[in-house]
DSSP file (Angstrom, degrees, kcal/mol; ACC not computed):
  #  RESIDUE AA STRUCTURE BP1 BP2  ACC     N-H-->O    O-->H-N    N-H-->O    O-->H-N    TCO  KAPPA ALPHA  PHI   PSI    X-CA   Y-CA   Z-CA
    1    1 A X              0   0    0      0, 0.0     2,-0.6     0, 0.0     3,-0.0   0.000 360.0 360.0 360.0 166.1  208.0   86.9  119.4
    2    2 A X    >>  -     0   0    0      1,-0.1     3,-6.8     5,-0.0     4,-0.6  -0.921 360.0-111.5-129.1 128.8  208.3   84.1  117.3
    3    3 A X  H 3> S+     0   0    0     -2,-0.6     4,-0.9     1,-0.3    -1,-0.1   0.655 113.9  63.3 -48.5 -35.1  207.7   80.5  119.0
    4    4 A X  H 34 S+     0   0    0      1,-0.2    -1,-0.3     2,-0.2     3,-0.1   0.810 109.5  42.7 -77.0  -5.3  211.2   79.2  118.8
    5    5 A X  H <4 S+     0   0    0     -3,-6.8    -2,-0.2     1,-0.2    -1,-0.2   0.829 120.0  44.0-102.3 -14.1  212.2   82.3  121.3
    6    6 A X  H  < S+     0   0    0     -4,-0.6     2,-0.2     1,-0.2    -2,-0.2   0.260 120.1  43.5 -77.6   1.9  209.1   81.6  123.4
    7    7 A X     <  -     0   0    0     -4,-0.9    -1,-0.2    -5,-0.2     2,-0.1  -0.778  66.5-142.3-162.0  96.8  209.6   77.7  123.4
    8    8 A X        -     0   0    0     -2,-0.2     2,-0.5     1,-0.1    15,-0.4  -0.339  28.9-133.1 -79.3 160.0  212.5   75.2  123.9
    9    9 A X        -     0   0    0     13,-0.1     2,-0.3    -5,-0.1    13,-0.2  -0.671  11.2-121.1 -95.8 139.5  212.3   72.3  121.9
   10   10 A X  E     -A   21   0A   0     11,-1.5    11,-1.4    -2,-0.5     2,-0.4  -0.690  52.2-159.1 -73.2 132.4  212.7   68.7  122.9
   11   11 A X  E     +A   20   0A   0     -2,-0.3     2,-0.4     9,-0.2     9,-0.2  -0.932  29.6 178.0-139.2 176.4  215.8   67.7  120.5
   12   12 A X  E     -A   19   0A   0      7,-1.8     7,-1.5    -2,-0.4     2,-0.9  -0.993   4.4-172.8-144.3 130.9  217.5   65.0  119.0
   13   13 A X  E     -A   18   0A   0     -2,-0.4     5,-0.2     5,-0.2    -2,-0.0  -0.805   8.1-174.2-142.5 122.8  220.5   65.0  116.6
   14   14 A X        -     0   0    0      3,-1.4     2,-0.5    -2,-0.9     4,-0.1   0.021  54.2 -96.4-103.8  40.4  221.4   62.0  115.3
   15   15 A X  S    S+     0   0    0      1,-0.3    18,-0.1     2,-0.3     3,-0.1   0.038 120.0  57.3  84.6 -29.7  224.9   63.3  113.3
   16   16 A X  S    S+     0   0    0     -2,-0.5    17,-0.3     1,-0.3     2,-0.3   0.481 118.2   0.7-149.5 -53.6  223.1   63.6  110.6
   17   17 A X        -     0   0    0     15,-0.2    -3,-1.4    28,-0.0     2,-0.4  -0.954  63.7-127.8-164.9 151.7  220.4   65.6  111.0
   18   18 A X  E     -AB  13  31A   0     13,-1.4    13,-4.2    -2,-0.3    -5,-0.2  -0.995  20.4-160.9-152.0 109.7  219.2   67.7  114.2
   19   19 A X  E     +AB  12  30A   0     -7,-1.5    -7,-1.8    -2,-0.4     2,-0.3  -0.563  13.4 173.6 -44.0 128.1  215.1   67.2  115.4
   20   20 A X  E     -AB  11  29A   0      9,-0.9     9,-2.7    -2,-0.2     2,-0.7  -0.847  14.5-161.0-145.8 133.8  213.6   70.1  117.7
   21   21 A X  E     -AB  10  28A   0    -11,-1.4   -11,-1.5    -2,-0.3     2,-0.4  -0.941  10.3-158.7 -83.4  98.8  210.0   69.6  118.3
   22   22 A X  E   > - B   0  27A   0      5,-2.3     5,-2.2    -2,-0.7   -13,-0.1  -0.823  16.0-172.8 -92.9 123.4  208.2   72.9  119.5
   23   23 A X  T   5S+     0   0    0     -2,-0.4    -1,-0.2   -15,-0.4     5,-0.1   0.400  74.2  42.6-120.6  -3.1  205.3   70.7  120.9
   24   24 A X  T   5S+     0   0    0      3,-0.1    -1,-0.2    -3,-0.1    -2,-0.1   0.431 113.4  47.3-108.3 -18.6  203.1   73.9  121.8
   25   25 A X  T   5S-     0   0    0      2,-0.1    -2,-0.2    -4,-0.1    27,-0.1   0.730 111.4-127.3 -92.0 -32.6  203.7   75.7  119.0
   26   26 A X  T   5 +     0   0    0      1,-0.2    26,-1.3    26,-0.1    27,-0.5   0.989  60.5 139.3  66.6  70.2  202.9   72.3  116.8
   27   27 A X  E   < -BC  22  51A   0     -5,-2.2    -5,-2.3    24,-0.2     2,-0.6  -0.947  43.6-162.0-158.5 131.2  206.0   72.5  114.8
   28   28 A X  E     -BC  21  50A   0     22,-2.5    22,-0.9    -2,-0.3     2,-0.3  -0.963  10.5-167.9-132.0  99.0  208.9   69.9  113.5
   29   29 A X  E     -BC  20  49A   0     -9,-2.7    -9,-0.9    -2,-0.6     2,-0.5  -0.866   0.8-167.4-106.7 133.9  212.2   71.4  112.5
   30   30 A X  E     -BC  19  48A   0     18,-2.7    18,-0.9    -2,-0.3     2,-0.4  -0.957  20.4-173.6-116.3 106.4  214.6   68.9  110.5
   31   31 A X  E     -BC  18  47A   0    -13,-4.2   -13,-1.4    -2,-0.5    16,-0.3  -0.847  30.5-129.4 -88.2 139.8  217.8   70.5  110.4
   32   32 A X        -     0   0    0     14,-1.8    13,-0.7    -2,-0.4   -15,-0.2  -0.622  60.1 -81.0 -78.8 161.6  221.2   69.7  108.7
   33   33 A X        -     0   0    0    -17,-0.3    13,-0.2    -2,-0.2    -1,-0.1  -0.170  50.9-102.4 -83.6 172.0  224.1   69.9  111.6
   34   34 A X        -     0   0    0     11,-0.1     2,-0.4    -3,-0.1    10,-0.2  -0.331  47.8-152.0 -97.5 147.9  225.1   73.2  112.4
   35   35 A X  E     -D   43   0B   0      8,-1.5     8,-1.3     9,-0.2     2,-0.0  -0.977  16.3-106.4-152.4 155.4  228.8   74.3  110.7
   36   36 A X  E     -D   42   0B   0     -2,-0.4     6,-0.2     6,-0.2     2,-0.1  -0.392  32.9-151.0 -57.7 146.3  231.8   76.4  111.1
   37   37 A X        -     0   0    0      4,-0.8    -1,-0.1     1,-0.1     5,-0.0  -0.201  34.2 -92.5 -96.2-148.8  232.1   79.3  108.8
   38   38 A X  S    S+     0   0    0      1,-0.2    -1,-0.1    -2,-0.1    -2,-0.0   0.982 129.1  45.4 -57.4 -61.9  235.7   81.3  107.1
   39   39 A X  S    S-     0   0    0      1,-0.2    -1,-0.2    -3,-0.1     3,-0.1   0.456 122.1-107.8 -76.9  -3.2  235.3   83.7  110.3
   40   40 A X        +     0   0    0      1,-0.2     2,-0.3     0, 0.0    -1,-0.2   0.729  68.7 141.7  98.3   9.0  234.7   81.1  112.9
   41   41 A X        -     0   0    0      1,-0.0    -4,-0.8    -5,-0.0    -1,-0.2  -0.801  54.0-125.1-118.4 148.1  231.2   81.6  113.6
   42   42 A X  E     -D   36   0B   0     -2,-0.3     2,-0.5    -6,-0.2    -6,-0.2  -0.493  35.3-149.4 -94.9 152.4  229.1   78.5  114.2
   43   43 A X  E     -D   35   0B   0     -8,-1.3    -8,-1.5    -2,-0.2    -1,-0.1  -0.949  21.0-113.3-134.4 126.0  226.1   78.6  111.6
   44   44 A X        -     0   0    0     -2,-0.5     2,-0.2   -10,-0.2    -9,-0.2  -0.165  43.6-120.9 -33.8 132.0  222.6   77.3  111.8
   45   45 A X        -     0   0    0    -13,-0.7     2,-0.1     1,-0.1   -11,-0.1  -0.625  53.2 -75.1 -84.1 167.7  222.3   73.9  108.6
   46   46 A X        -     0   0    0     -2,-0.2   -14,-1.8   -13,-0.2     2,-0.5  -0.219  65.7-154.2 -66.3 124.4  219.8   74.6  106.1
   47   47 A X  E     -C   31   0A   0    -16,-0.3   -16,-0.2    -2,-0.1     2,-0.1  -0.641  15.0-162.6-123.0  87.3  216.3   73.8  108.1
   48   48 A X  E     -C   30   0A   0    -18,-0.9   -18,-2.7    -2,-0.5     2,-0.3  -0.384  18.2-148.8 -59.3 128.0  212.7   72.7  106.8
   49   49 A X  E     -C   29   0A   0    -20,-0.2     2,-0.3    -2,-0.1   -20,-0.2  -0.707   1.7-144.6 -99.0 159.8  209.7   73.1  109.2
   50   50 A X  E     -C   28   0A   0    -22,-0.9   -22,-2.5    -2,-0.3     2,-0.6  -0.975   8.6-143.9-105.8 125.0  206.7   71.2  109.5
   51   51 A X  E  >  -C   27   0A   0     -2,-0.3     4,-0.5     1,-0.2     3,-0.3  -0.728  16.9-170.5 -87.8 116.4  203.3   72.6  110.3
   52   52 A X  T >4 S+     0   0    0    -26,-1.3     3,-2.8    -2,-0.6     4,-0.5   0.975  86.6  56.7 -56.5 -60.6  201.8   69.7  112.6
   53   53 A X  T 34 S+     0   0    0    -27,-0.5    -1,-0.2     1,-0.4   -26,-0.1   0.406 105.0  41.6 -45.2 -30.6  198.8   71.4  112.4
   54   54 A X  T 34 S+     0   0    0     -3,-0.3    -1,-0.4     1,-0.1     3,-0.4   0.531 105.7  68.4 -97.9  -4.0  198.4   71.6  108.8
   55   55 A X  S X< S+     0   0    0     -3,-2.8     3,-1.0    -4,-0.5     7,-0.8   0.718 102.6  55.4 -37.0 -51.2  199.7   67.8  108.9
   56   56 A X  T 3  S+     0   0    0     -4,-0.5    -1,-0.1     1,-0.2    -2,-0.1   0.232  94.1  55.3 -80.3  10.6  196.3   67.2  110.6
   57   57 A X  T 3  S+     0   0    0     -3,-0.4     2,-0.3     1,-0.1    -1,-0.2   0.121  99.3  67.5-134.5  12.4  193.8   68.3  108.6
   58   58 A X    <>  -     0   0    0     -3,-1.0     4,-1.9     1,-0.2     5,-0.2  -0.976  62.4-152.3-126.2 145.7  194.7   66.4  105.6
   59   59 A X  H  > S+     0   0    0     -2,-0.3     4,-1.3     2,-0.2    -1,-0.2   0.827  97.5  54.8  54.4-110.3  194.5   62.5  105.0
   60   60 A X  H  > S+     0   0    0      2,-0.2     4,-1.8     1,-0.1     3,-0.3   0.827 109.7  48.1 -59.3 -63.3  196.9   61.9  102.8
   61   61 A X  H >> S+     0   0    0      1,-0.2     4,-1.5     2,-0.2     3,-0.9   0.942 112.9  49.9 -43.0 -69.3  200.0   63.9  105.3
   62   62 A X  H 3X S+     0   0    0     -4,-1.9     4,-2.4    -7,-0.8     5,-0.4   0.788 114.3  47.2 -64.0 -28.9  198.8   61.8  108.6
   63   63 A X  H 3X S+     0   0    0     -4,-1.3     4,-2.4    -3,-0.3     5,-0.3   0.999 113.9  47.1 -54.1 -76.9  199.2   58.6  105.9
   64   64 A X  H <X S+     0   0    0     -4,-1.8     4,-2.8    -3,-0.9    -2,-0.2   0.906 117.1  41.1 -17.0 -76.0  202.6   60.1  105.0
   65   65 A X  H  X S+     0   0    0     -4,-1.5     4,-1.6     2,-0.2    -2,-0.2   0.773 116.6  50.1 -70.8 -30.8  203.7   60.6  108.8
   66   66 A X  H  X S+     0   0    0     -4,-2.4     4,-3.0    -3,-0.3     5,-0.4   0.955 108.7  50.1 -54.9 -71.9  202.2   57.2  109.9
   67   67 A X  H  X S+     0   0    0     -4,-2.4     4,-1.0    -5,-0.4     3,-0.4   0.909 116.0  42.0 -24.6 -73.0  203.9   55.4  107.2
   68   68 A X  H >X S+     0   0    0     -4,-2.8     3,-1.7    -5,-0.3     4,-1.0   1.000 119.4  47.3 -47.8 -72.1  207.4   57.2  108.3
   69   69 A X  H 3< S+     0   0    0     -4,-1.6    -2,-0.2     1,-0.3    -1,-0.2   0.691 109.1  51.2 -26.2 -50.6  206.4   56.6  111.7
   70   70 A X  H 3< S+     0   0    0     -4,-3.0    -1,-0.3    -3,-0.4    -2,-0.2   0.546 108.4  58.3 -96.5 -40.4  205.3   52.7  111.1
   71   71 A X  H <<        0   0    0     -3,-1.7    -2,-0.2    -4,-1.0    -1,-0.2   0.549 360.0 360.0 -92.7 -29.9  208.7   52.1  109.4
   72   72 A X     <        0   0    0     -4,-1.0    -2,-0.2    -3,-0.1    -3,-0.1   0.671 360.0 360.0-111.2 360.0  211.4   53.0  112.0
């Protein structure tokens, strides 16, 4: 099974954009908000992961994410 059907996510959606942290899984999906289609059916927005994990073993990311972090 694939972690987001093993794992609810703490989320956040600020109108804009929809947060889910899968905090066991070590994963941060930035979604666009979710939208109707022709047929009615409500549809997932276009969604970029981040692998925490591979966030932590460079430098230069944890700089990156600090930085973001540091700033709002």
């Amino acid at each position: 099974m694939s972690y987001w059907d093993d794992e609810k996510p703490v989320v956040a959606d600020t109108g804009k954009n929809v947060i889910e942290l899968y905090q066991n899984a070590g994963k941060l999906a930035i979604s666009r908000p979710s939208w109707t289609d022709d047929a009615g059916e409500v549809r997932r927005g276009k969604t970029v992961v981040l692998d925490l994990g591979a966030v932590k073993t460079s430098p230069e990311a944890v700089q990156i994410v600090k930085t973001i972090a540091g700033s709002l």
